[in-house]
C-alpha positions in Angstrom: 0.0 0.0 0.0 1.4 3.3 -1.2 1.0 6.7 1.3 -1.9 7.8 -1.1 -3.7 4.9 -0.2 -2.6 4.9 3.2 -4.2 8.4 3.7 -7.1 8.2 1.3 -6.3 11.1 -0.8 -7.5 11.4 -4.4 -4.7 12.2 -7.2 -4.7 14.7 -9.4 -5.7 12.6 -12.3 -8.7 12.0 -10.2 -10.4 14.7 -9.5 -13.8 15.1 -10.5 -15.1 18.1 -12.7 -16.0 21.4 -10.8 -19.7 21.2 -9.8 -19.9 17.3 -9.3 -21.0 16.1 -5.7 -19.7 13.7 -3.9 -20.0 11.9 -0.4 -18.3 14.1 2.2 -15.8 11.4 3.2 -14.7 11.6 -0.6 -15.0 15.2 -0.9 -12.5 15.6 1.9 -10.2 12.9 0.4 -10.2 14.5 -2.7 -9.6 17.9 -0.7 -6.6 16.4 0.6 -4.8 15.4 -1.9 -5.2 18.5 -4.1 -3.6 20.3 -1.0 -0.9 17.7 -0.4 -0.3 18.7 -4.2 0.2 22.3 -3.2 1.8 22.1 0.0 4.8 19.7 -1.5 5.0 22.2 -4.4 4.9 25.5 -2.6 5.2 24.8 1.1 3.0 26.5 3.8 3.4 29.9 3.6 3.6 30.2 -0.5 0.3 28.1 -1.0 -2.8 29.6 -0.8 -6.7 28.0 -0.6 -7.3 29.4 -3.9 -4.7 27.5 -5.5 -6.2 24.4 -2.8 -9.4 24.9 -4.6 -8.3 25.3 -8.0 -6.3 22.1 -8.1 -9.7 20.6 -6.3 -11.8 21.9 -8.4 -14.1 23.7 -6.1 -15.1 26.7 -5.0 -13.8 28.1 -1.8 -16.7 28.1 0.3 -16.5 24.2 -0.7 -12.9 23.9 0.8 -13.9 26.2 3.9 -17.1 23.8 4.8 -14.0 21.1 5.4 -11.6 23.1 6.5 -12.0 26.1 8.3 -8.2 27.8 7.7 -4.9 27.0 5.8 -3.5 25.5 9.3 -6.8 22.9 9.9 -6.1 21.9 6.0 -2.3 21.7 6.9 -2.5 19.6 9.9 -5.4 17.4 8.6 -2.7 16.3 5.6 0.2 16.3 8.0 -1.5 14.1 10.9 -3.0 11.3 8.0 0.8 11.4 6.2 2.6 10.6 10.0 -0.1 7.9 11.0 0.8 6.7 7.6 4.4 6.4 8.5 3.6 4.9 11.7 1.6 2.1 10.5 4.3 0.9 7.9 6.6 0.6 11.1 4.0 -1.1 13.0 3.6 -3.7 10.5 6.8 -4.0 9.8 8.1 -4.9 13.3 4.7 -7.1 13.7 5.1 -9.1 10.4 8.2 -10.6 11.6 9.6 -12.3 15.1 12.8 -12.4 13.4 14.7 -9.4 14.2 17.3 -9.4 11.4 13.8 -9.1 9.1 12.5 -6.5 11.3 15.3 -4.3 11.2 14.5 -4.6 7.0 10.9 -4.0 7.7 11.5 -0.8 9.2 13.9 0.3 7.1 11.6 -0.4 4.1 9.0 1.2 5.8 11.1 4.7 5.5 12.3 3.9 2.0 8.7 3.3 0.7 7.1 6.8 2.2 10.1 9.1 0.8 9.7 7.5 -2.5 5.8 7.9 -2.3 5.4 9.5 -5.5 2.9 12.0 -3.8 5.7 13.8 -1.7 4.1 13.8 1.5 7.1 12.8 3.2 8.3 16.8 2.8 5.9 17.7 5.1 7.0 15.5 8.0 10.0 15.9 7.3 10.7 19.0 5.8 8.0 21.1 6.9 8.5 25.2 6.5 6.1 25.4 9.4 7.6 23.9 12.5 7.4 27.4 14.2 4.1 26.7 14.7 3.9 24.9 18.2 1.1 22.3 16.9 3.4 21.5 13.6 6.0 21.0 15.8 5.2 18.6 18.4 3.8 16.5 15.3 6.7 16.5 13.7 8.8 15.4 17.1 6.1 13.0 17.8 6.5 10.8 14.9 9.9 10.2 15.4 9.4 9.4 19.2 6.4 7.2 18.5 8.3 5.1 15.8 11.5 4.7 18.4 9.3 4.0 21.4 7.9 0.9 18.7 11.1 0.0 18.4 12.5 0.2 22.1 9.9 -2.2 23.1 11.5 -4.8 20.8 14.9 -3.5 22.1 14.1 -4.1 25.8 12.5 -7.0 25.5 14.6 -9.1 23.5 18.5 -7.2 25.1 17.3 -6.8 28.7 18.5 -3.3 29.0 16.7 -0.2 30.5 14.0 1.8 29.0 16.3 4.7 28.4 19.3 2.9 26.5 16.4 0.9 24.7 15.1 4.4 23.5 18.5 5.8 22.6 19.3 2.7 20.7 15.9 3.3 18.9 16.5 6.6 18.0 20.1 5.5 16.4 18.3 3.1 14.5 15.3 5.3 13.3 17.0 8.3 12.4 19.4 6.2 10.6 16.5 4.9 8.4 15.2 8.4 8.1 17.9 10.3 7.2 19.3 8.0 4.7 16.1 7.3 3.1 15.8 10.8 3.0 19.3 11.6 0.8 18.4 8.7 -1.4 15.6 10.3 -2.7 17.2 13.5 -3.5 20.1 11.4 -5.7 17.8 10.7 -8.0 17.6 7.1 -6.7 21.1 6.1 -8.2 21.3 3.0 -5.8 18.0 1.0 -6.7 15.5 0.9 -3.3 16.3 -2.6 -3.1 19.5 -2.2 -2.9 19.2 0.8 -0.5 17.2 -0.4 1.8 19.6 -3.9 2.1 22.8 -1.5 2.7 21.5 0.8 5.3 19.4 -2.5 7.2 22.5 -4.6 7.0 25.0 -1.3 8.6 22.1 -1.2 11.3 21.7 -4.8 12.1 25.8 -5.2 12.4 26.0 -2.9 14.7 22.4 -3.9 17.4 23.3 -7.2 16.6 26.4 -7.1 19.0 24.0 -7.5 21.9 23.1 -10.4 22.7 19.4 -11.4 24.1 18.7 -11.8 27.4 17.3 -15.7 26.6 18.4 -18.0 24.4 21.9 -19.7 24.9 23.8 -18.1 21.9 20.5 -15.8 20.0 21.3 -12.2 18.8 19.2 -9.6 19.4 18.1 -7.9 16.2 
């Protein structure tokens, strides 16, 4: 499942004809993706509801019955794009009790939403808005929720304490996120495949080295 599907947006190509009604759930998925399509392109503070509404085909009072400001719209996009995220790295860790796979899993999870051809990774990631308090603490809470998934396996499986479990977790995370990220902005010169079996294998050499707290000679991840 891509991010599109993952959040229920509509693409461009489909976007119904200006005047044609449609059930509100679908009115507001279709209103989401033509603003995911004009935040990605222009960022926060250079997009404007007109240009929302003219990629939606609808008239403004039509956007403004969803979505009372710039910021609800903004938010609405940005909260369905992280629990997208987080669900790839739910099932990802939960497909597997092999942790070698997992650490793939999760990795792949980050690979897949940066190369979501929609772009909505930008506005986790790269958002122009993280002044704004409410922006913000999304932004930070995506990457805490996703280590805080993680740490649980961590802890369980190693034995050690909540905290080095969560620092371990960030390490591994951010790693996933920050390389995914630069791949994506090389033009993808190393296939995803490929990619994503470099930076899991670097991360499972180096959590592997601690060994599980049962199991006479198991690894941890």
């Amino acid at each position: 499942m891509n991010l599109a599907e993952s959040v229920e947006v509509d693409t461009a190509a489909d976007v119904p004809a200006r005047g044609t009604r449609l059930p509100r759930s679908a009115r507001r998925a279709q209103l989401l993706g033509a603003a995911r399509d004009v935040f990605v392109a222009q960022g926060f503070h250079a997009a404007a509801m007109d240009d929302i509404a003219d990629r939606a085909k609808v008239s403004k009072p039509v956007l403004y019955q969803h979505f009372p400001g710039k910021l609800d719209l903004y938010l609405a996009l940005l909260d369905a794009s992280i629990e997208a995220l987080l669900a790839a790295v739910r099932d990802g860790l939960a497909s597997t009790t092999d942790n070698k796979l997992r650490v793939t899993a999760t990795t792949q999870a980050y690979f897949d939403f940066v190369s979501d051809p929609g772009g909505a990774f930008r506005l986790v990631f790269e958002s122009d808005l993280t002044s704004e308090p409410s922006v913000r603490a999304r932004v930070e809470r995506v990457l805490q929720e996703c280590a805080e998934l993680v740490s649980a396996v961590i802890a369980e499986d190693a034995g050690l304490s909540a905290d080095e479990s969560h620092l371990l977790a960030v390490g591994l995370i951010g790693s996933a996120q920050v390389t995914a990220r630069y791949w994506v902005t090389t033009a993808q010169a190393v296939s995803k495949d490929d990619a994503v079996e470099l930076v899991s294998t670097l991360a499972w050499r180096g959590i592997s080295r601690f060994p599980r707290t049962t199991g006479a000679d198991a690894r941890l991840l």
